[in-house]
C-alpha positions in Angstrom: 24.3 -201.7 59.1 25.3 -205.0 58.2 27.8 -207.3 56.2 27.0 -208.8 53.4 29.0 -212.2 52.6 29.8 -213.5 49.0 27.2 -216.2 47.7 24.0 -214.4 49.1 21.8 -212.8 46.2 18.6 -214.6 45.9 16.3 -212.6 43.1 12.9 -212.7 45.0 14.8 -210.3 47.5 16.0 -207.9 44.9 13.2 -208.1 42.3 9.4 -206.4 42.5 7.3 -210.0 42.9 5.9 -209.6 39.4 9.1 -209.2 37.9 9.9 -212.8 38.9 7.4 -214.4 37.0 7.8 -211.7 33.7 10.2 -212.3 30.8 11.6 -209.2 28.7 9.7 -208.3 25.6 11.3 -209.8 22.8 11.9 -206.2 21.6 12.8 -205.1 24.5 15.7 -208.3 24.5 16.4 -207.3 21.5 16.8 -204.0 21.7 19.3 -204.4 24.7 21.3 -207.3 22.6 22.5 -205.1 19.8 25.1 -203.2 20.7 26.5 -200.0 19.9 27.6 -200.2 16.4 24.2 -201.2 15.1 22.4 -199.2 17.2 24.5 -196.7 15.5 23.9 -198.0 12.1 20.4 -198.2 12.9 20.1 -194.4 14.3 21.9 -192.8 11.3 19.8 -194.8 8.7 16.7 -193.4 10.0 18.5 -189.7 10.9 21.1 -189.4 7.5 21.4 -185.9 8.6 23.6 -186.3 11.6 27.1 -187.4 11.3 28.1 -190.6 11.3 31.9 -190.1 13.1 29.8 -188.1 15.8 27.4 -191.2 17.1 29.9 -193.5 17.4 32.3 -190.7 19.4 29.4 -190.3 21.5 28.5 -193.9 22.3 32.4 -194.6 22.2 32.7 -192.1 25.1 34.0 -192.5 28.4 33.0 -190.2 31.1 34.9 -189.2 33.6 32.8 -188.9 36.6 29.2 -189.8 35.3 29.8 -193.2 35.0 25.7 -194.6 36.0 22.3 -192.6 35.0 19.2 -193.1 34.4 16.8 -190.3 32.5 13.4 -190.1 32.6 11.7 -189.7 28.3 8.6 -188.5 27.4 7.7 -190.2 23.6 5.8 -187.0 22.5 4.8 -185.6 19.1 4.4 -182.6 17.6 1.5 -180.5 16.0 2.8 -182.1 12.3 2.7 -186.0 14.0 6.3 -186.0 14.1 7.3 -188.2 17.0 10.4 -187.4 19.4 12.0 -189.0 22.7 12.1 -186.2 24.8 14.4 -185.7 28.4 12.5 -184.5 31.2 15.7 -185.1 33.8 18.8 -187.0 34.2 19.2 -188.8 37.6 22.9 -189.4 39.0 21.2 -192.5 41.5 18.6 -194.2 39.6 16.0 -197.1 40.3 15.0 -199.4 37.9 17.0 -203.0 38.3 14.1 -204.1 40.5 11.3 -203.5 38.1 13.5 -204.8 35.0 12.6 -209.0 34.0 15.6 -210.6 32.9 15.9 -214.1 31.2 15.8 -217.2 32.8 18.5 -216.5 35.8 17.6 -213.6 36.6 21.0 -213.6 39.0 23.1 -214.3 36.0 21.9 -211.6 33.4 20.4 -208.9 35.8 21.4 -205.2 35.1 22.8 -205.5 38.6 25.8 -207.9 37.6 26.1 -205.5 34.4 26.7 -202.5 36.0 28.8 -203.4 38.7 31.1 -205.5 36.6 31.2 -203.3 33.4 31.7 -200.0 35.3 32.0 -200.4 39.1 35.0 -202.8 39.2 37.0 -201.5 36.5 37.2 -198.4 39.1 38.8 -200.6 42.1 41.9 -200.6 39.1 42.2 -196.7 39.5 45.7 -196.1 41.1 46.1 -194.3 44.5 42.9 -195.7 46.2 43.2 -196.2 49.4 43.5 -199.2 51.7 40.1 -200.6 52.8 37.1 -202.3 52.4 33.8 -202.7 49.9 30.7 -200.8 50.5 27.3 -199.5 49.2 25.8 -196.9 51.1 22.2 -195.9 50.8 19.2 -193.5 52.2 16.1 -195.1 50.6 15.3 -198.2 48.2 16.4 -201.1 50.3 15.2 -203.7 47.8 17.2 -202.4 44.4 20.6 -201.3 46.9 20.7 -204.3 49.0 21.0 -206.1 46.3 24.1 -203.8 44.8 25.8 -205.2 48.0 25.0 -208.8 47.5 25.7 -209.0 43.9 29.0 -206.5 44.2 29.9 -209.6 47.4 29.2 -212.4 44.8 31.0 -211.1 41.9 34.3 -210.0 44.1 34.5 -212.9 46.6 34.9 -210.5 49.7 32.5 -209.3 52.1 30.4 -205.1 51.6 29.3 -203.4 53.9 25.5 -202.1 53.8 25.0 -199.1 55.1 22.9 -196.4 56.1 23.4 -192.8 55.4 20.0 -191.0 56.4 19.7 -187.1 56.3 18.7 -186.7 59.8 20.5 -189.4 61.6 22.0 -187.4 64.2 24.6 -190.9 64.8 25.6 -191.1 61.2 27.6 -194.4 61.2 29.9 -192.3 57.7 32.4 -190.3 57.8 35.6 -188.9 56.1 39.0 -188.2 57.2 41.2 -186.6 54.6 38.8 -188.0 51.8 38.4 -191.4 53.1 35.3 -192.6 53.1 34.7 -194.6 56.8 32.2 -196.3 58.0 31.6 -197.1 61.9 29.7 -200.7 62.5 27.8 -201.7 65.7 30.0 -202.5 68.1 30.0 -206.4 69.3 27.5 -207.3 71.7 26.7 -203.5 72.3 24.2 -201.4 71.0 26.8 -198.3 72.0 28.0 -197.3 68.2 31.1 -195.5 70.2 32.8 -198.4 71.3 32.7 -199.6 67.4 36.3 -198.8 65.1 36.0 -196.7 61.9 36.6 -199.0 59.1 38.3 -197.0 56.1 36.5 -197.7 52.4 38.5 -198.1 48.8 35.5 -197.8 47.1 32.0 -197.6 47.5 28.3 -197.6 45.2 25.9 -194.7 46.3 22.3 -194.5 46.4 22.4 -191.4 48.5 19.8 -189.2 47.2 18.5 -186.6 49.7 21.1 -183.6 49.8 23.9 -186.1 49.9 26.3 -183.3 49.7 25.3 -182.6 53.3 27.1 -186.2 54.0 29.5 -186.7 51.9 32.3 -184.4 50.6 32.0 -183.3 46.5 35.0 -185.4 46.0 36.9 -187.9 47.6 39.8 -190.3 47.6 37.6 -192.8 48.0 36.1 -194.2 44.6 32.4 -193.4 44.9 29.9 -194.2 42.4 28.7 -191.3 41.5 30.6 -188.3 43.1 28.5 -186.2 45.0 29.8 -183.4 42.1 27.8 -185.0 39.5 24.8 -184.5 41.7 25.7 -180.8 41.5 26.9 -180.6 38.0 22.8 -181.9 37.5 22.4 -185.1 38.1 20.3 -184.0 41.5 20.2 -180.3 40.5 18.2 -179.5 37.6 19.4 -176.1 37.3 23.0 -177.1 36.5 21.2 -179.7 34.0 19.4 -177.6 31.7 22.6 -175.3 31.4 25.0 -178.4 31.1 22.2 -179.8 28.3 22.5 -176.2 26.7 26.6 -176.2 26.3 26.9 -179.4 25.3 24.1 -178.8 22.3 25.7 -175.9 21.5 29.1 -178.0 21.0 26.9 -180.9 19.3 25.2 -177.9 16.7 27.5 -179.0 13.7 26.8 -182.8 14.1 23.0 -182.9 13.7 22.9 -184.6 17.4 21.0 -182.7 20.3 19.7 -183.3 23.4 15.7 -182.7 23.2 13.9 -181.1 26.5 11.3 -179.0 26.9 11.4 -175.5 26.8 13.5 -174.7 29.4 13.8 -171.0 31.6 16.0 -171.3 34.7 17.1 -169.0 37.2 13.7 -168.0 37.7 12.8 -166.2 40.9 9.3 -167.2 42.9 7.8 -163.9 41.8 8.6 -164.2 38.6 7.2 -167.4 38.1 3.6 -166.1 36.9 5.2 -164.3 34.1 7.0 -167.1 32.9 3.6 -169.7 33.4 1.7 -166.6 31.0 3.9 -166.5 28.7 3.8 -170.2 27.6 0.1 -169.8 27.4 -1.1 -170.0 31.5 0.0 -173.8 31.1 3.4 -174.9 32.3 5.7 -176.7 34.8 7.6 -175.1 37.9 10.8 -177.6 39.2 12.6 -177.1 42.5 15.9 -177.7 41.1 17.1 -179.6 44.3 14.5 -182.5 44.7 14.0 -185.5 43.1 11.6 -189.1 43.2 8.6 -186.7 41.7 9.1 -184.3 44.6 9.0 -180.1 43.7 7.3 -180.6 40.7 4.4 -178.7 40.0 2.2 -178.6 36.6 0.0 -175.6 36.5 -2.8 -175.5 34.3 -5.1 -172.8 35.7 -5.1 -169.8 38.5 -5.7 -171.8 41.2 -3.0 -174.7 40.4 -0.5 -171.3 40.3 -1.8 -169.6 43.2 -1.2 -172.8 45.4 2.3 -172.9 44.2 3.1 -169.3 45.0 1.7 -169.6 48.5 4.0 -173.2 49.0 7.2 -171.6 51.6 10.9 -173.0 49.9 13.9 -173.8 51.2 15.4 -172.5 48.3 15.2 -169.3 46.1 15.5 -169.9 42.3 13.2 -172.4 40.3 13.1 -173.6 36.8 9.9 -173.1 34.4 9.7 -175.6 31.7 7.1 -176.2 28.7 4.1 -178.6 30.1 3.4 -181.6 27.8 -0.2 -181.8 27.9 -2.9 -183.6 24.9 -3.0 -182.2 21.8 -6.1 -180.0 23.2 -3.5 -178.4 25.8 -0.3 -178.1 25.9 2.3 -175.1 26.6 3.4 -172.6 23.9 6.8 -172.6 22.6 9.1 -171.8 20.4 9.5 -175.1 19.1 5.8 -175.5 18.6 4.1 -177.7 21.0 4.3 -181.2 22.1 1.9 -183.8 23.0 2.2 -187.0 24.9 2.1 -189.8 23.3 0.4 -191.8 25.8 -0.9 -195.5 26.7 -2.7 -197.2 24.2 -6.8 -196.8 24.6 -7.8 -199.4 27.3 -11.2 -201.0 27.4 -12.5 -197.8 28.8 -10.8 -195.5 25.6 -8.7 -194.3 28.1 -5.0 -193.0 27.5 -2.5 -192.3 30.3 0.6 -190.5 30.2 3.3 -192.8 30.8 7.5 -191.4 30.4 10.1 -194.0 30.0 13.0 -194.9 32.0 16.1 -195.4 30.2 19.3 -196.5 33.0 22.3 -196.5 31.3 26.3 -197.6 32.4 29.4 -196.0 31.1 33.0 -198.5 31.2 35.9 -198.2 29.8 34.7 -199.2 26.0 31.7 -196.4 25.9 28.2 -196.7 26.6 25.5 -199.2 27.3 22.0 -199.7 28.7 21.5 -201.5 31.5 17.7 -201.8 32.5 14.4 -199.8 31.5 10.9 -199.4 32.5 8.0 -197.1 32.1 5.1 -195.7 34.8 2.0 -195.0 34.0 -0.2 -191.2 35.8 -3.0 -192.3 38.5 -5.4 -190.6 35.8 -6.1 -190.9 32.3 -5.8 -187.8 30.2 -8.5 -185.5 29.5 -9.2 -183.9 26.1 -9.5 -180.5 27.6 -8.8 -179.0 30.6 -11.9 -177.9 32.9 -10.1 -177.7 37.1 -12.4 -180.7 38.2 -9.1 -182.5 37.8 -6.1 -181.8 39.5 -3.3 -181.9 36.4 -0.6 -183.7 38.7 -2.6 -186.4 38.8 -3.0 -186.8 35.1 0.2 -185.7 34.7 2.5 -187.1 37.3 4.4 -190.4 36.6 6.9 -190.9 39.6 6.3 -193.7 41.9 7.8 -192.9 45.1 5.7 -190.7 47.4 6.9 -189.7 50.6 5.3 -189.9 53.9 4.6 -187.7 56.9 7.4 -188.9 59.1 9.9 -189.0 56.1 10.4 -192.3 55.1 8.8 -193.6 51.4 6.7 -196.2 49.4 6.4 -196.4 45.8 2.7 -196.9 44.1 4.6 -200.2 42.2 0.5 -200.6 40.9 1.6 -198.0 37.9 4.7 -199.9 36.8 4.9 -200.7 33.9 7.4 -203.8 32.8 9.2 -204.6 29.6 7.5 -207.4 29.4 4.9 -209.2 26.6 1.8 -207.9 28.6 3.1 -204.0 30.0 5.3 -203.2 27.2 2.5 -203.2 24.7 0.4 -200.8 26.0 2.8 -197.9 25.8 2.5 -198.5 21.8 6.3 -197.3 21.3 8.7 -199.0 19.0 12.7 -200.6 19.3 13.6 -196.8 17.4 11.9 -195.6 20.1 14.2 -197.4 22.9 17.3 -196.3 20.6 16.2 -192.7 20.1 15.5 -192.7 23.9 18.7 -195.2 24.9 20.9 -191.8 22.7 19.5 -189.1 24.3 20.2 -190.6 27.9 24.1 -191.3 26.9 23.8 -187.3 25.5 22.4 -186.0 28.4 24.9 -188.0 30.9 27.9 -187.1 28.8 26.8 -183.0 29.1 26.4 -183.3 32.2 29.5 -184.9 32.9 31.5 -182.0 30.8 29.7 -179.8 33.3 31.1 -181.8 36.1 34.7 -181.2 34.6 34.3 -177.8 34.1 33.9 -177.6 37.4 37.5 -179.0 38.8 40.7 -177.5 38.3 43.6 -179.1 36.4 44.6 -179.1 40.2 41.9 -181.3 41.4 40.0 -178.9 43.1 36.6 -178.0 43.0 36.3 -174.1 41.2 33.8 -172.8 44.1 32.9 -169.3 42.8 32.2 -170.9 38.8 29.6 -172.8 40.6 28.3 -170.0 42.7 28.2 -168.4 39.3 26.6 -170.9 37.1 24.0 -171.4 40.0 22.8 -167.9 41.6 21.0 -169.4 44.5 22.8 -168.0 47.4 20.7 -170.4 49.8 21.9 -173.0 47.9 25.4 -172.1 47.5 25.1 -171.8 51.8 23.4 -175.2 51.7 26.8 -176.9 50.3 28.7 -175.0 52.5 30.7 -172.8 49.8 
């Protein structure tokens, strides 16, 4: 743990070493230049049968817990060439300020000053916080949240504490009394953390990502960005995402606005999972709803890939199926038809990769805006058809991080691809394509939020057994402690 002083952000710490040297695509600057009202203008000319009044609600919108995500978009089309931005999930903690090139000063226009000034500080107004100090605390990515702290000490004038909030540290230096976030520093000249003071916290930016309700209390008095309920609402549980995705499109029906997804079955038990992988044609994808960074996913394409899953032991007991996005030789059944990944352009070798999108996006007090993108690329190149040589993870998986044996992780940064002139060209999508995919992240954020305050009382307090309800996992349910 340490303290970071005003005055100390210096971009080569905070930024991949590529990124340094890269300047946005000048779509890409574009793109991120207009504004809602003409991206607006610009959606509804293309889409004249959704309602005008209802775009500009939505991008006028502001949320009341989920107020920073990120969602990772497939660009897919259909059997007819239509092309969509599709949502695989919605992440309440995302990466991406680290692989996004800015202008010249980086410091200057970086998503990090964006975020933290346009949606972080306007939260330190909020009356009734309590009496304390500035903090980010964090359990992986110590490039992108070290540099929350530096930039949140520059652009405030007073020192943040950094600091660590690991699962299995067994001397958590975090704690709360009555829903005050504290935070217990190294004591002076001691390595003995017991002789240190607990300093209380006003407010505080999260990057906790593994189980963080098992640290931190689903709300607090302390301002946190995000509350551990949006995890729970879905942000970190994709079971409560699919159903809050569901609601909210069944409120949006009238407007001509939905959320796009796979085909989505949840509350599926392990045994049932083979009946649900047939039905969409012995090709689909199994999620443990709980995990994240790529982590409990599994894309099964033939008996073996399923009967390794069904042999894996989980912590937990309910999963959710979805539609695979495969080429157009294979791809999962559904009722919408099928989709097919867009894809890389050919390289030299005619290959194509599957590559999703990441859209990050910050929610203030006047609505909606982006805040930094970027796209990975799979460690394989698609195949036309599907023969087992190849397992379909590694044609089909995009996340970077993988985690090693004694729990910490690294991210395969080779597969980034930057919105830059040389990356951004080879994913052969469009500025429509960053404004259909920029809209369905502020959709998929605001449902999820609605299922966040569906789940608090007009007393404050969190409504245990709608939860327990909505997600039927009793391991789950005994995980959070409800």
């Amino acid at each position: 743990m340490v303290q970071v002083a005003p005055n100390s952000f210096e971009d080569r710490d905070h930024f991949y070493p590529r990124v340094l040297n890269a300047r946005s695509h000048p779509m890409v600057k574009y793109f991120f230049s207009l504004g809602n009202e003409r991206i607006a203008d610009r959606y509804l000319h293309l889409h004249p049968e959704v309602d005008p009044q209802a775009v500009r609600q939505v991008l006028s919108l502001k949320t009341k817990y989920f107020r920073w995500g990120g969602a990772d978009l497939f660009p897919v089309t259909t059997d007819d060439g239509s092309r969509r931005v599709i949502v695989i999930e919605t992440n309440s903690c995302p990466s991406g300020q680290k692989s996004m090139p800015f202008g010249e000063d980086a410091h200057q226009d970086s998503g990090y000053r964006t975020l933290l000034e346009r949606t972080f500080l306007p939260m330190l107004k909020r009356r009734g916080l309590p009496e304390g100090a500035l903090a980010v605390i964090y359990d992986k990515n110590e490039m992108e949240t070290s540099g929350y702290a530096a930039m949140l000490a520059d652009i405030t004038g007073e020192p943040v504490w950094f600091v660590p909030c690991f699962q299995d540290d067994e001397n958590l230096p975090v704690r709360f009394t009555d829903g005050v976030l504290e935070i217990r520093p190294p004591a002076d000249g001691s390595t003995d953390d017991a002789q240190s003071e607990w300093i209380p916290i006003r407010a505080a930016f999260r990057y906790v990502t593994q189980r963080p309700w098992s640290r931190i209390p689903i709300l607090t008095r302390t301002a946190i960005l995000n509350p551990v309920l949006v995890c729970l609402s879905g942000g970190r549980n994709k079971l409560m995402a699919a159903k809050a995705y569901d609601f909210y499109n069944a409120e949006l029906q009238s407007t001509g606005l939905m959320i796009r997804t796979p085909e989505t079955i949840w509350d599926v038990n392990k045994n049932e999972v083979p009946l649900w992988v047939e039905r969409m044609g012995g090709i689909a994808v199994v999620k443990d709803p709980y995990s994240n960074a790529g982590q409990g996913v599994y894309t099964l394409t033939n008996a073996k890939e399923l009967a390794d899953f069904m042999h894996i032991d989980f912590r937990f007991d309910r999963f959710i199926v979805q539609s695979l996005v495969g080429n157009s030789g294979w791809s999962s059944d559904t009722k919408q038809g099928r989709f097919y990944h867009l894809g890389t352009l050919p390289d030299k070798r005619q290959a194509i990769y599957v590559a999703d999108l990441r859209m990050m996006i910050g929610i203030g007090p006047a609505g909606a805006y982006p805040v930094a993108s970027y796209a990975r690329r799979a460690r394989q190149p698609l195949t036309p058809t599907l023969d087992g040589t190849m397992a379909s993870w590694d044609m089909l998986g995009t996340n970077l991080s993988v985690k090693k044996e004694d729990g910490s992780w690294l991210s395969q940064s080779e597969r980034l691809l930057l919105m830059d002139s040389r990356d951004f060209n080879q994913l052969g999508i469009s500025i429509d394509d960053l404004i259909e995919g920029y809209l369905q992240t502020v959709l998929s954020v605001i449902a999820i939020d609605k299922m966040a305050q569906k789940l608090i009382t007009q007393k404050g307090t969190f409504r245990r057994k709608l939860f327990a309800s909505l997600n039927p996992d009793p391991a789950f349910v005994a995980d959070i402690g409800l």
